[in-house]
BALOBA-1460 file (C-alpha; in Angstrom, 3 decimals):
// residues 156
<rec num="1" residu="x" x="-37.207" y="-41.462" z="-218.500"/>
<rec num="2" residu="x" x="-36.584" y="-38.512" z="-220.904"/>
<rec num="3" residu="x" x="-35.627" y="-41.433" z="-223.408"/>
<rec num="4" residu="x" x="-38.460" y="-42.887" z="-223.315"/>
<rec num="5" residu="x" x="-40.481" y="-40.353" z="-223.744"/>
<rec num="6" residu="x" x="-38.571" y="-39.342" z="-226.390"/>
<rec num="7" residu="x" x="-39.158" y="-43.291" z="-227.494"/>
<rec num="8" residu="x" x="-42.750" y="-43.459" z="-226.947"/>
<rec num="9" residu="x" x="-43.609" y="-39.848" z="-228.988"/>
<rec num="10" residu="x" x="-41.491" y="-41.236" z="-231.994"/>
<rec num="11" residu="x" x="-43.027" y="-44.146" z="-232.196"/>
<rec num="12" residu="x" x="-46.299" y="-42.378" z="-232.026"/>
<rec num="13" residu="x" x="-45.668" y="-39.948" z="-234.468"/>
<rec num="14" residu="x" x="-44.930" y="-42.451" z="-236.701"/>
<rec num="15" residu="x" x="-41.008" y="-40.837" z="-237.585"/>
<rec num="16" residu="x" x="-38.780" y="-43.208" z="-239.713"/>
<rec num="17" residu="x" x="-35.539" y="-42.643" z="-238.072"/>
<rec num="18" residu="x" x="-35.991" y="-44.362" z="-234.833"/>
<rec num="19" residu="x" x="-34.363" y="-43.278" z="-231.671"/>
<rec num="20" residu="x" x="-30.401" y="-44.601" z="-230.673"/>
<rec num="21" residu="x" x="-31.164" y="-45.960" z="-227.406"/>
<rec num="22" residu="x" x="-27.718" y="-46.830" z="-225.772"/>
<rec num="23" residu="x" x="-27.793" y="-50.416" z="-223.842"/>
<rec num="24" residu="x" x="-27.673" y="-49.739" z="-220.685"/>
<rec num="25" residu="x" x="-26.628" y="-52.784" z="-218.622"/>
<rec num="26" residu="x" x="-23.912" y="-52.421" z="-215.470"/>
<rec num="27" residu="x" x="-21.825" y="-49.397" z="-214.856"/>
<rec num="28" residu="x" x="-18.610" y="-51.162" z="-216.022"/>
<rec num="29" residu="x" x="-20.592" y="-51.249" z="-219.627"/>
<rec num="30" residu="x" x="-22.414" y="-47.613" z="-219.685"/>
<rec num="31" residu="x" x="-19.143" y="-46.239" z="-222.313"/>
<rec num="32" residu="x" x="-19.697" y="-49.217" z="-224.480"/>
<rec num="33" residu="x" x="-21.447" y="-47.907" z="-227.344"/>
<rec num="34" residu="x" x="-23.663" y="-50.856" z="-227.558"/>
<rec num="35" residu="x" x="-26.828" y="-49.739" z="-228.821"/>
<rec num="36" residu="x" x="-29.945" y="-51.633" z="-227.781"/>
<rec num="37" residu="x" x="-30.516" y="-52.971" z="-231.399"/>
<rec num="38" residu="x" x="-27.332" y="-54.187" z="-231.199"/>
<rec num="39" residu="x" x="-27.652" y="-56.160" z="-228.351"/>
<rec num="40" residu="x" x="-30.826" y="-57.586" z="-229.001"/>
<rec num="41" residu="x" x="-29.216" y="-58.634" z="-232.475"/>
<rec num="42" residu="x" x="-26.226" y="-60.419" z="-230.200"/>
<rec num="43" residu="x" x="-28.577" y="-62.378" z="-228.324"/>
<rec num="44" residu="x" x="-30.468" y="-64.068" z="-231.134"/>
<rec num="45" residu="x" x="-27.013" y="-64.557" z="-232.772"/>
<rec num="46" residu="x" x="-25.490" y="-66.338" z="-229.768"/>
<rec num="47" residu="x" x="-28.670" y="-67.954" z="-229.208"/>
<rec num="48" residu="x" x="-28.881" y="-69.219" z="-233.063"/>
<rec num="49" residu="x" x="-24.737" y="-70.393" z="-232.637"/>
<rec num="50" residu="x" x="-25.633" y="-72.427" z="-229.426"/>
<rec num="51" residu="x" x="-29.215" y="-73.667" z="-229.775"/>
<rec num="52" residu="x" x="-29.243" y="-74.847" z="-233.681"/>
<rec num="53" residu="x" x="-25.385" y="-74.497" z="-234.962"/>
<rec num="54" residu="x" x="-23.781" y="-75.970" z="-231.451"/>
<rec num="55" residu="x" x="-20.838" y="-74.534" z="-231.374"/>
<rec num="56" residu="x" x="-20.539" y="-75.057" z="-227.804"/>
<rec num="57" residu="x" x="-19.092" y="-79.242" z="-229.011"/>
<rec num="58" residu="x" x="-16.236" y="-77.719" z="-230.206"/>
<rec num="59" residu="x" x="-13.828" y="-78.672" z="-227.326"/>
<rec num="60" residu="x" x="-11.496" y="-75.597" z="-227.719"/>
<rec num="61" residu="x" x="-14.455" y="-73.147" z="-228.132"/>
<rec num="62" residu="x" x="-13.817" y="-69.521" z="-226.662"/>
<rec num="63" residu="x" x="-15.167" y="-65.630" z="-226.678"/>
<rec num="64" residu="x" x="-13.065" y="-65.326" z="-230.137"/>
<rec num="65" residu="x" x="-14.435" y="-68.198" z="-231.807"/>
<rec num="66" residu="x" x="-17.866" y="-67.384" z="-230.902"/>
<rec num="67" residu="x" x="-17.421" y="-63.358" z="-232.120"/>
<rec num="68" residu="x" x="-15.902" y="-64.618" z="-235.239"/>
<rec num="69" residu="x" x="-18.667" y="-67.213" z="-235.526"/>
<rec num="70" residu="x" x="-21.711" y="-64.458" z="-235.375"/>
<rec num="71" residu="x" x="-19.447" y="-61.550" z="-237.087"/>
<rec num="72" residu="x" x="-19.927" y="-59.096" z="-233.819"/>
<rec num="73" residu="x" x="-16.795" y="-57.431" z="-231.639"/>
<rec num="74" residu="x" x="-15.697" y="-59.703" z="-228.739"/>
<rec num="75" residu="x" x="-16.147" y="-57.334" z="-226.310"/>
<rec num="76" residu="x" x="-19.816" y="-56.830" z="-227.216"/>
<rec num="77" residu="x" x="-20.399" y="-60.522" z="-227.427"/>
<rec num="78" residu="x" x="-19.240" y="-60.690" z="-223.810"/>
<rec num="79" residu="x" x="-21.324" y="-57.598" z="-222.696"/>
<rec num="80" residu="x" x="-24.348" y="-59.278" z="-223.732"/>
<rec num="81" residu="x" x="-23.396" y="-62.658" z="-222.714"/>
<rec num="82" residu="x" x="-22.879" y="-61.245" z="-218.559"/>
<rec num="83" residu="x" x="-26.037" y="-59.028" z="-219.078"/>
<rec num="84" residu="x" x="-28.556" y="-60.832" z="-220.601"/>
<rec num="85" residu="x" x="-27.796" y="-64.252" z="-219.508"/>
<rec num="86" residu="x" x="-26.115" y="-62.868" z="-216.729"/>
<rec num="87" residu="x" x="-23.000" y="-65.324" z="-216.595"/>
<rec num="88" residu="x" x="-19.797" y="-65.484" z="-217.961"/>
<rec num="89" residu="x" x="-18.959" y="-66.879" z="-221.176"/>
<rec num="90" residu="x" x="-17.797" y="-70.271" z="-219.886"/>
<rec num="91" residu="x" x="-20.917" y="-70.443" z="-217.722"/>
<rec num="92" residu="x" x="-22.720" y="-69.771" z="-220.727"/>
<rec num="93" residu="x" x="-20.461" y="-72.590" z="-222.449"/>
<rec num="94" residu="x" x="-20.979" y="-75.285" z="-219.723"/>
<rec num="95" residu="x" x="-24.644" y="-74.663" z="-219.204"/>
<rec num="96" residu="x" x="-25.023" y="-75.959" z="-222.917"/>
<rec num="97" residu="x" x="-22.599" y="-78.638" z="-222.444"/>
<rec num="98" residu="x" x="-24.244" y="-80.164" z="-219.697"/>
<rec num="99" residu="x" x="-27.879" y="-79.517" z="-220.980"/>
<rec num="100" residu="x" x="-27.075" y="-81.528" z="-224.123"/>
<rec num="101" residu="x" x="-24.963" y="-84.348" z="-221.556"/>
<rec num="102" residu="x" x="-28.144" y="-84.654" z="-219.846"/>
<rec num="103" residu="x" x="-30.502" y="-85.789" z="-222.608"/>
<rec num="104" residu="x" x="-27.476" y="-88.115" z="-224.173"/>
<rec num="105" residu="x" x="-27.442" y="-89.502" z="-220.544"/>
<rec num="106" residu="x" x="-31.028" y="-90.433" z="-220.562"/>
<rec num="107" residu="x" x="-31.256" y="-91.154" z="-223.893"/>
<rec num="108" residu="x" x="-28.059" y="-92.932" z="-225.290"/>
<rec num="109" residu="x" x="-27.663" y="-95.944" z="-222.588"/>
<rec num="110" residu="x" x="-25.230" y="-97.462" z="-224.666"/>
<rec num="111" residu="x" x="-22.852" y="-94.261" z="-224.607"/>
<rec num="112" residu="x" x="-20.758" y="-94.126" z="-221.632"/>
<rec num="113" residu="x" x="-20.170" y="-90.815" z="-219.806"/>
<rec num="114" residu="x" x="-16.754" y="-90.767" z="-221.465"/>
<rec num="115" residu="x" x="-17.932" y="-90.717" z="-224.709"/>
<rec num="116" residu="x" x="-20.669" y="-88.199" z="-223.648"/>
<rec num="117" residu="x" x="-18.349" y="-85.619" z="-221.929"/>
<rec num="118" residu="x" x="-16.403" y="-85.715" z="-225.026"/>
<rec num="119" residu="x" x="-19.429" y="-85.479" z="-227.506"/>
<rec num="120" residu="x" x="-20.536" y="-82.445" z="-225.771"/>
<rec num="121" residu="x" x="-17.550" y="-80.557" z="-225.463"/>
<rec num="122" residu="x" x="-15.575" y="-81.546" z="-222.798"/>
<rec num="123" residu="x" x="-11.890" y="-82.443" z="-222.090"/>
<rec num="124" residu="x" x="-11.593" y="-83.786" z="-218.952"/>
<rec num="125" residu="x" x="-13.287" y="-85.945" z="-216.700"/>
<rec num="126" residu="x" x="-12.914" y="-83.495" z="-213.396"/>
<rec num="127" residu="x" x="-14.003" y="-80.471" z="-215.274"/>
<rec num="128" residu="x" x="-17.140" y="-82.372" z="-216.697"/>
<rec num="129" residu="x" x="-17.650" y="-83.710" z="-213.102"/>
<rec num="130" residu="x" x="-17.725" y="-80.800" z="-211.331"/>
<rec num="131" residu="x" x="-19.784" y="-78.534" z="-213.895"/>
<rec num="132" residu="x" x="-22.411" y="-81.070" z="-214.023"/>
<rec num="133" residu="x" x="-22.612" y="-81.259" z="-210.149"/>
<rec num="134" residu="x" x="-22.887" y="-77.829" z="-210.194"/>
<rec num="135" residu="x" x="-25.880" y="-77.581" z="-212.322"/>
<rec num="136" residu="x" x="-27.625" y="-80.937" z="-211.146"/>
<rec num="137" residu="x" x="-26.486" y="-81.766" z="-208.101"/>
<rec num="138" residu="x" x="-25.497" y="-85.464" z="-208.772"/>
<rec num="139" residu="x" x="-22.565" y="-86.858" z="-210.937"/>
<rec num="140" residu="x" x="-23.422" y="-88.138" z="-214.246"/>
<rec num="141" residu="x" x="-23.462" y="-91.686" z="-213.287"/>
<rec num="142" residu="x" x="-26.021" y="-91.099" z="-210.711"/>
<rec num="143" residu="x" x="-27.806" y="-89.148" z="-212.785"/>
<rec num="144" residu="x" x="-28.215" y="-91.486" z="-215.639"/>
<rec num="145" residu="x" x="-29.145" y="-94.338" z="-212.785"/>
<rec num="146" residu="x" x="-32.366" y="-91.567" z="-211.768"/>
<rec num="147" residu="x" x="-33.413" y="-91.274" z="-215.381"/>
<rec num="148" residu="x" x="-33.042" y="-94.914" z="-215.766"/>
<rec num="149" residu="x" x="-35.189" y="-95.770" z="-212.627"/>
<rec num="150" residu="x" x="-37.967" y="-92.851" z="-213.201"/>
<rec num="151" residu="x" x="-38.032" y="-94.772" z="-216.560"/>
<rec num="152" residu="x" x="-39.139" y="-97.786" z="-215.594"/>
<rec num="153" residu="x" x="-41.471" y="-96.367" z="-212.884"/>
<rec num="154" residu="x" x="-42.907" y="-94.911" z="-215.575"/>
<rec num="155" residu="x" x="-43.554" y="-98.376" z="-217.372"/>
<rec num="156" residu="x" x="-44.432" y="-100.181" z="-214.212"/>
């Protein structure tokens, strides 16, 4: 609260040097040093690498790669990554994945889910099974057969 405060009258007063407000996420994280600014800087970083640069594709992707990728410590990428999108970083990894094997699914009929898994990051056909059941509930074939049949409701 005193923080805050201290935030809040700052800001007010219109002082330059802003206030270092520690991140304060779990207890396992409170002698971090991450700074809030920081944080908030590895989010739209990690964001930016997944969303337009993709690097989730790359089928040998890891915590490393991704820190190198954004030019942050590794252990700050991963603080960020478990409190702000509160999962891990293969979580993080797989929810991409099977995002982008979703669309292909519906949209690339011609591609099988072989092709997909691998096009999306994968490297083997029981761990691109089971994360995608995890997150939709169905196996990609049967998923691909919905899309397919809402389609052509849809066109009916």
């Amino acid at each position: 609260m005193r923080r805050l405060l201290k935030h809040m009258v700052f800001k007010y007063l219109d002082k330059e040097e802003p206030i270092k407000t520690r991140f304060r996420g779990p207890k396992k994280y409170r002698k971090s040093g991450l700074t809030l600014d920081q944080a908030l800087t590895i989010r739209e970083k990690v964001k930016q690498a997944f969303e337009e640069d993709k690097i989730y594709r790359s089928n040998d992707i890891g915590l490393d790669d991704l820190a190198t990728h954004i030019d942050h410590n590794r252990y700050k990428v991963s603080q960020v990554i478990n409190t702000y999108f509160s999962k891990n970083f293969y979580a993080f990894v797989n929810e991409y994945r099977i995002k982008e094997a979703k669309h292909l699914l519906a949209s690339e009929p011609h591609l099988s889910v072989k092709a997909i898994m691998y096009e999306v990051g994968f490297n083997s056909k029981n761990s691109f099974y089971t994360a995608f059941k995890k997150v939709t509930g169905v196996c990609p074939n049967d998923y691909r057969s919905s899309m397919v049949y809402s389609y052509e409701i849809q066109m009916a």
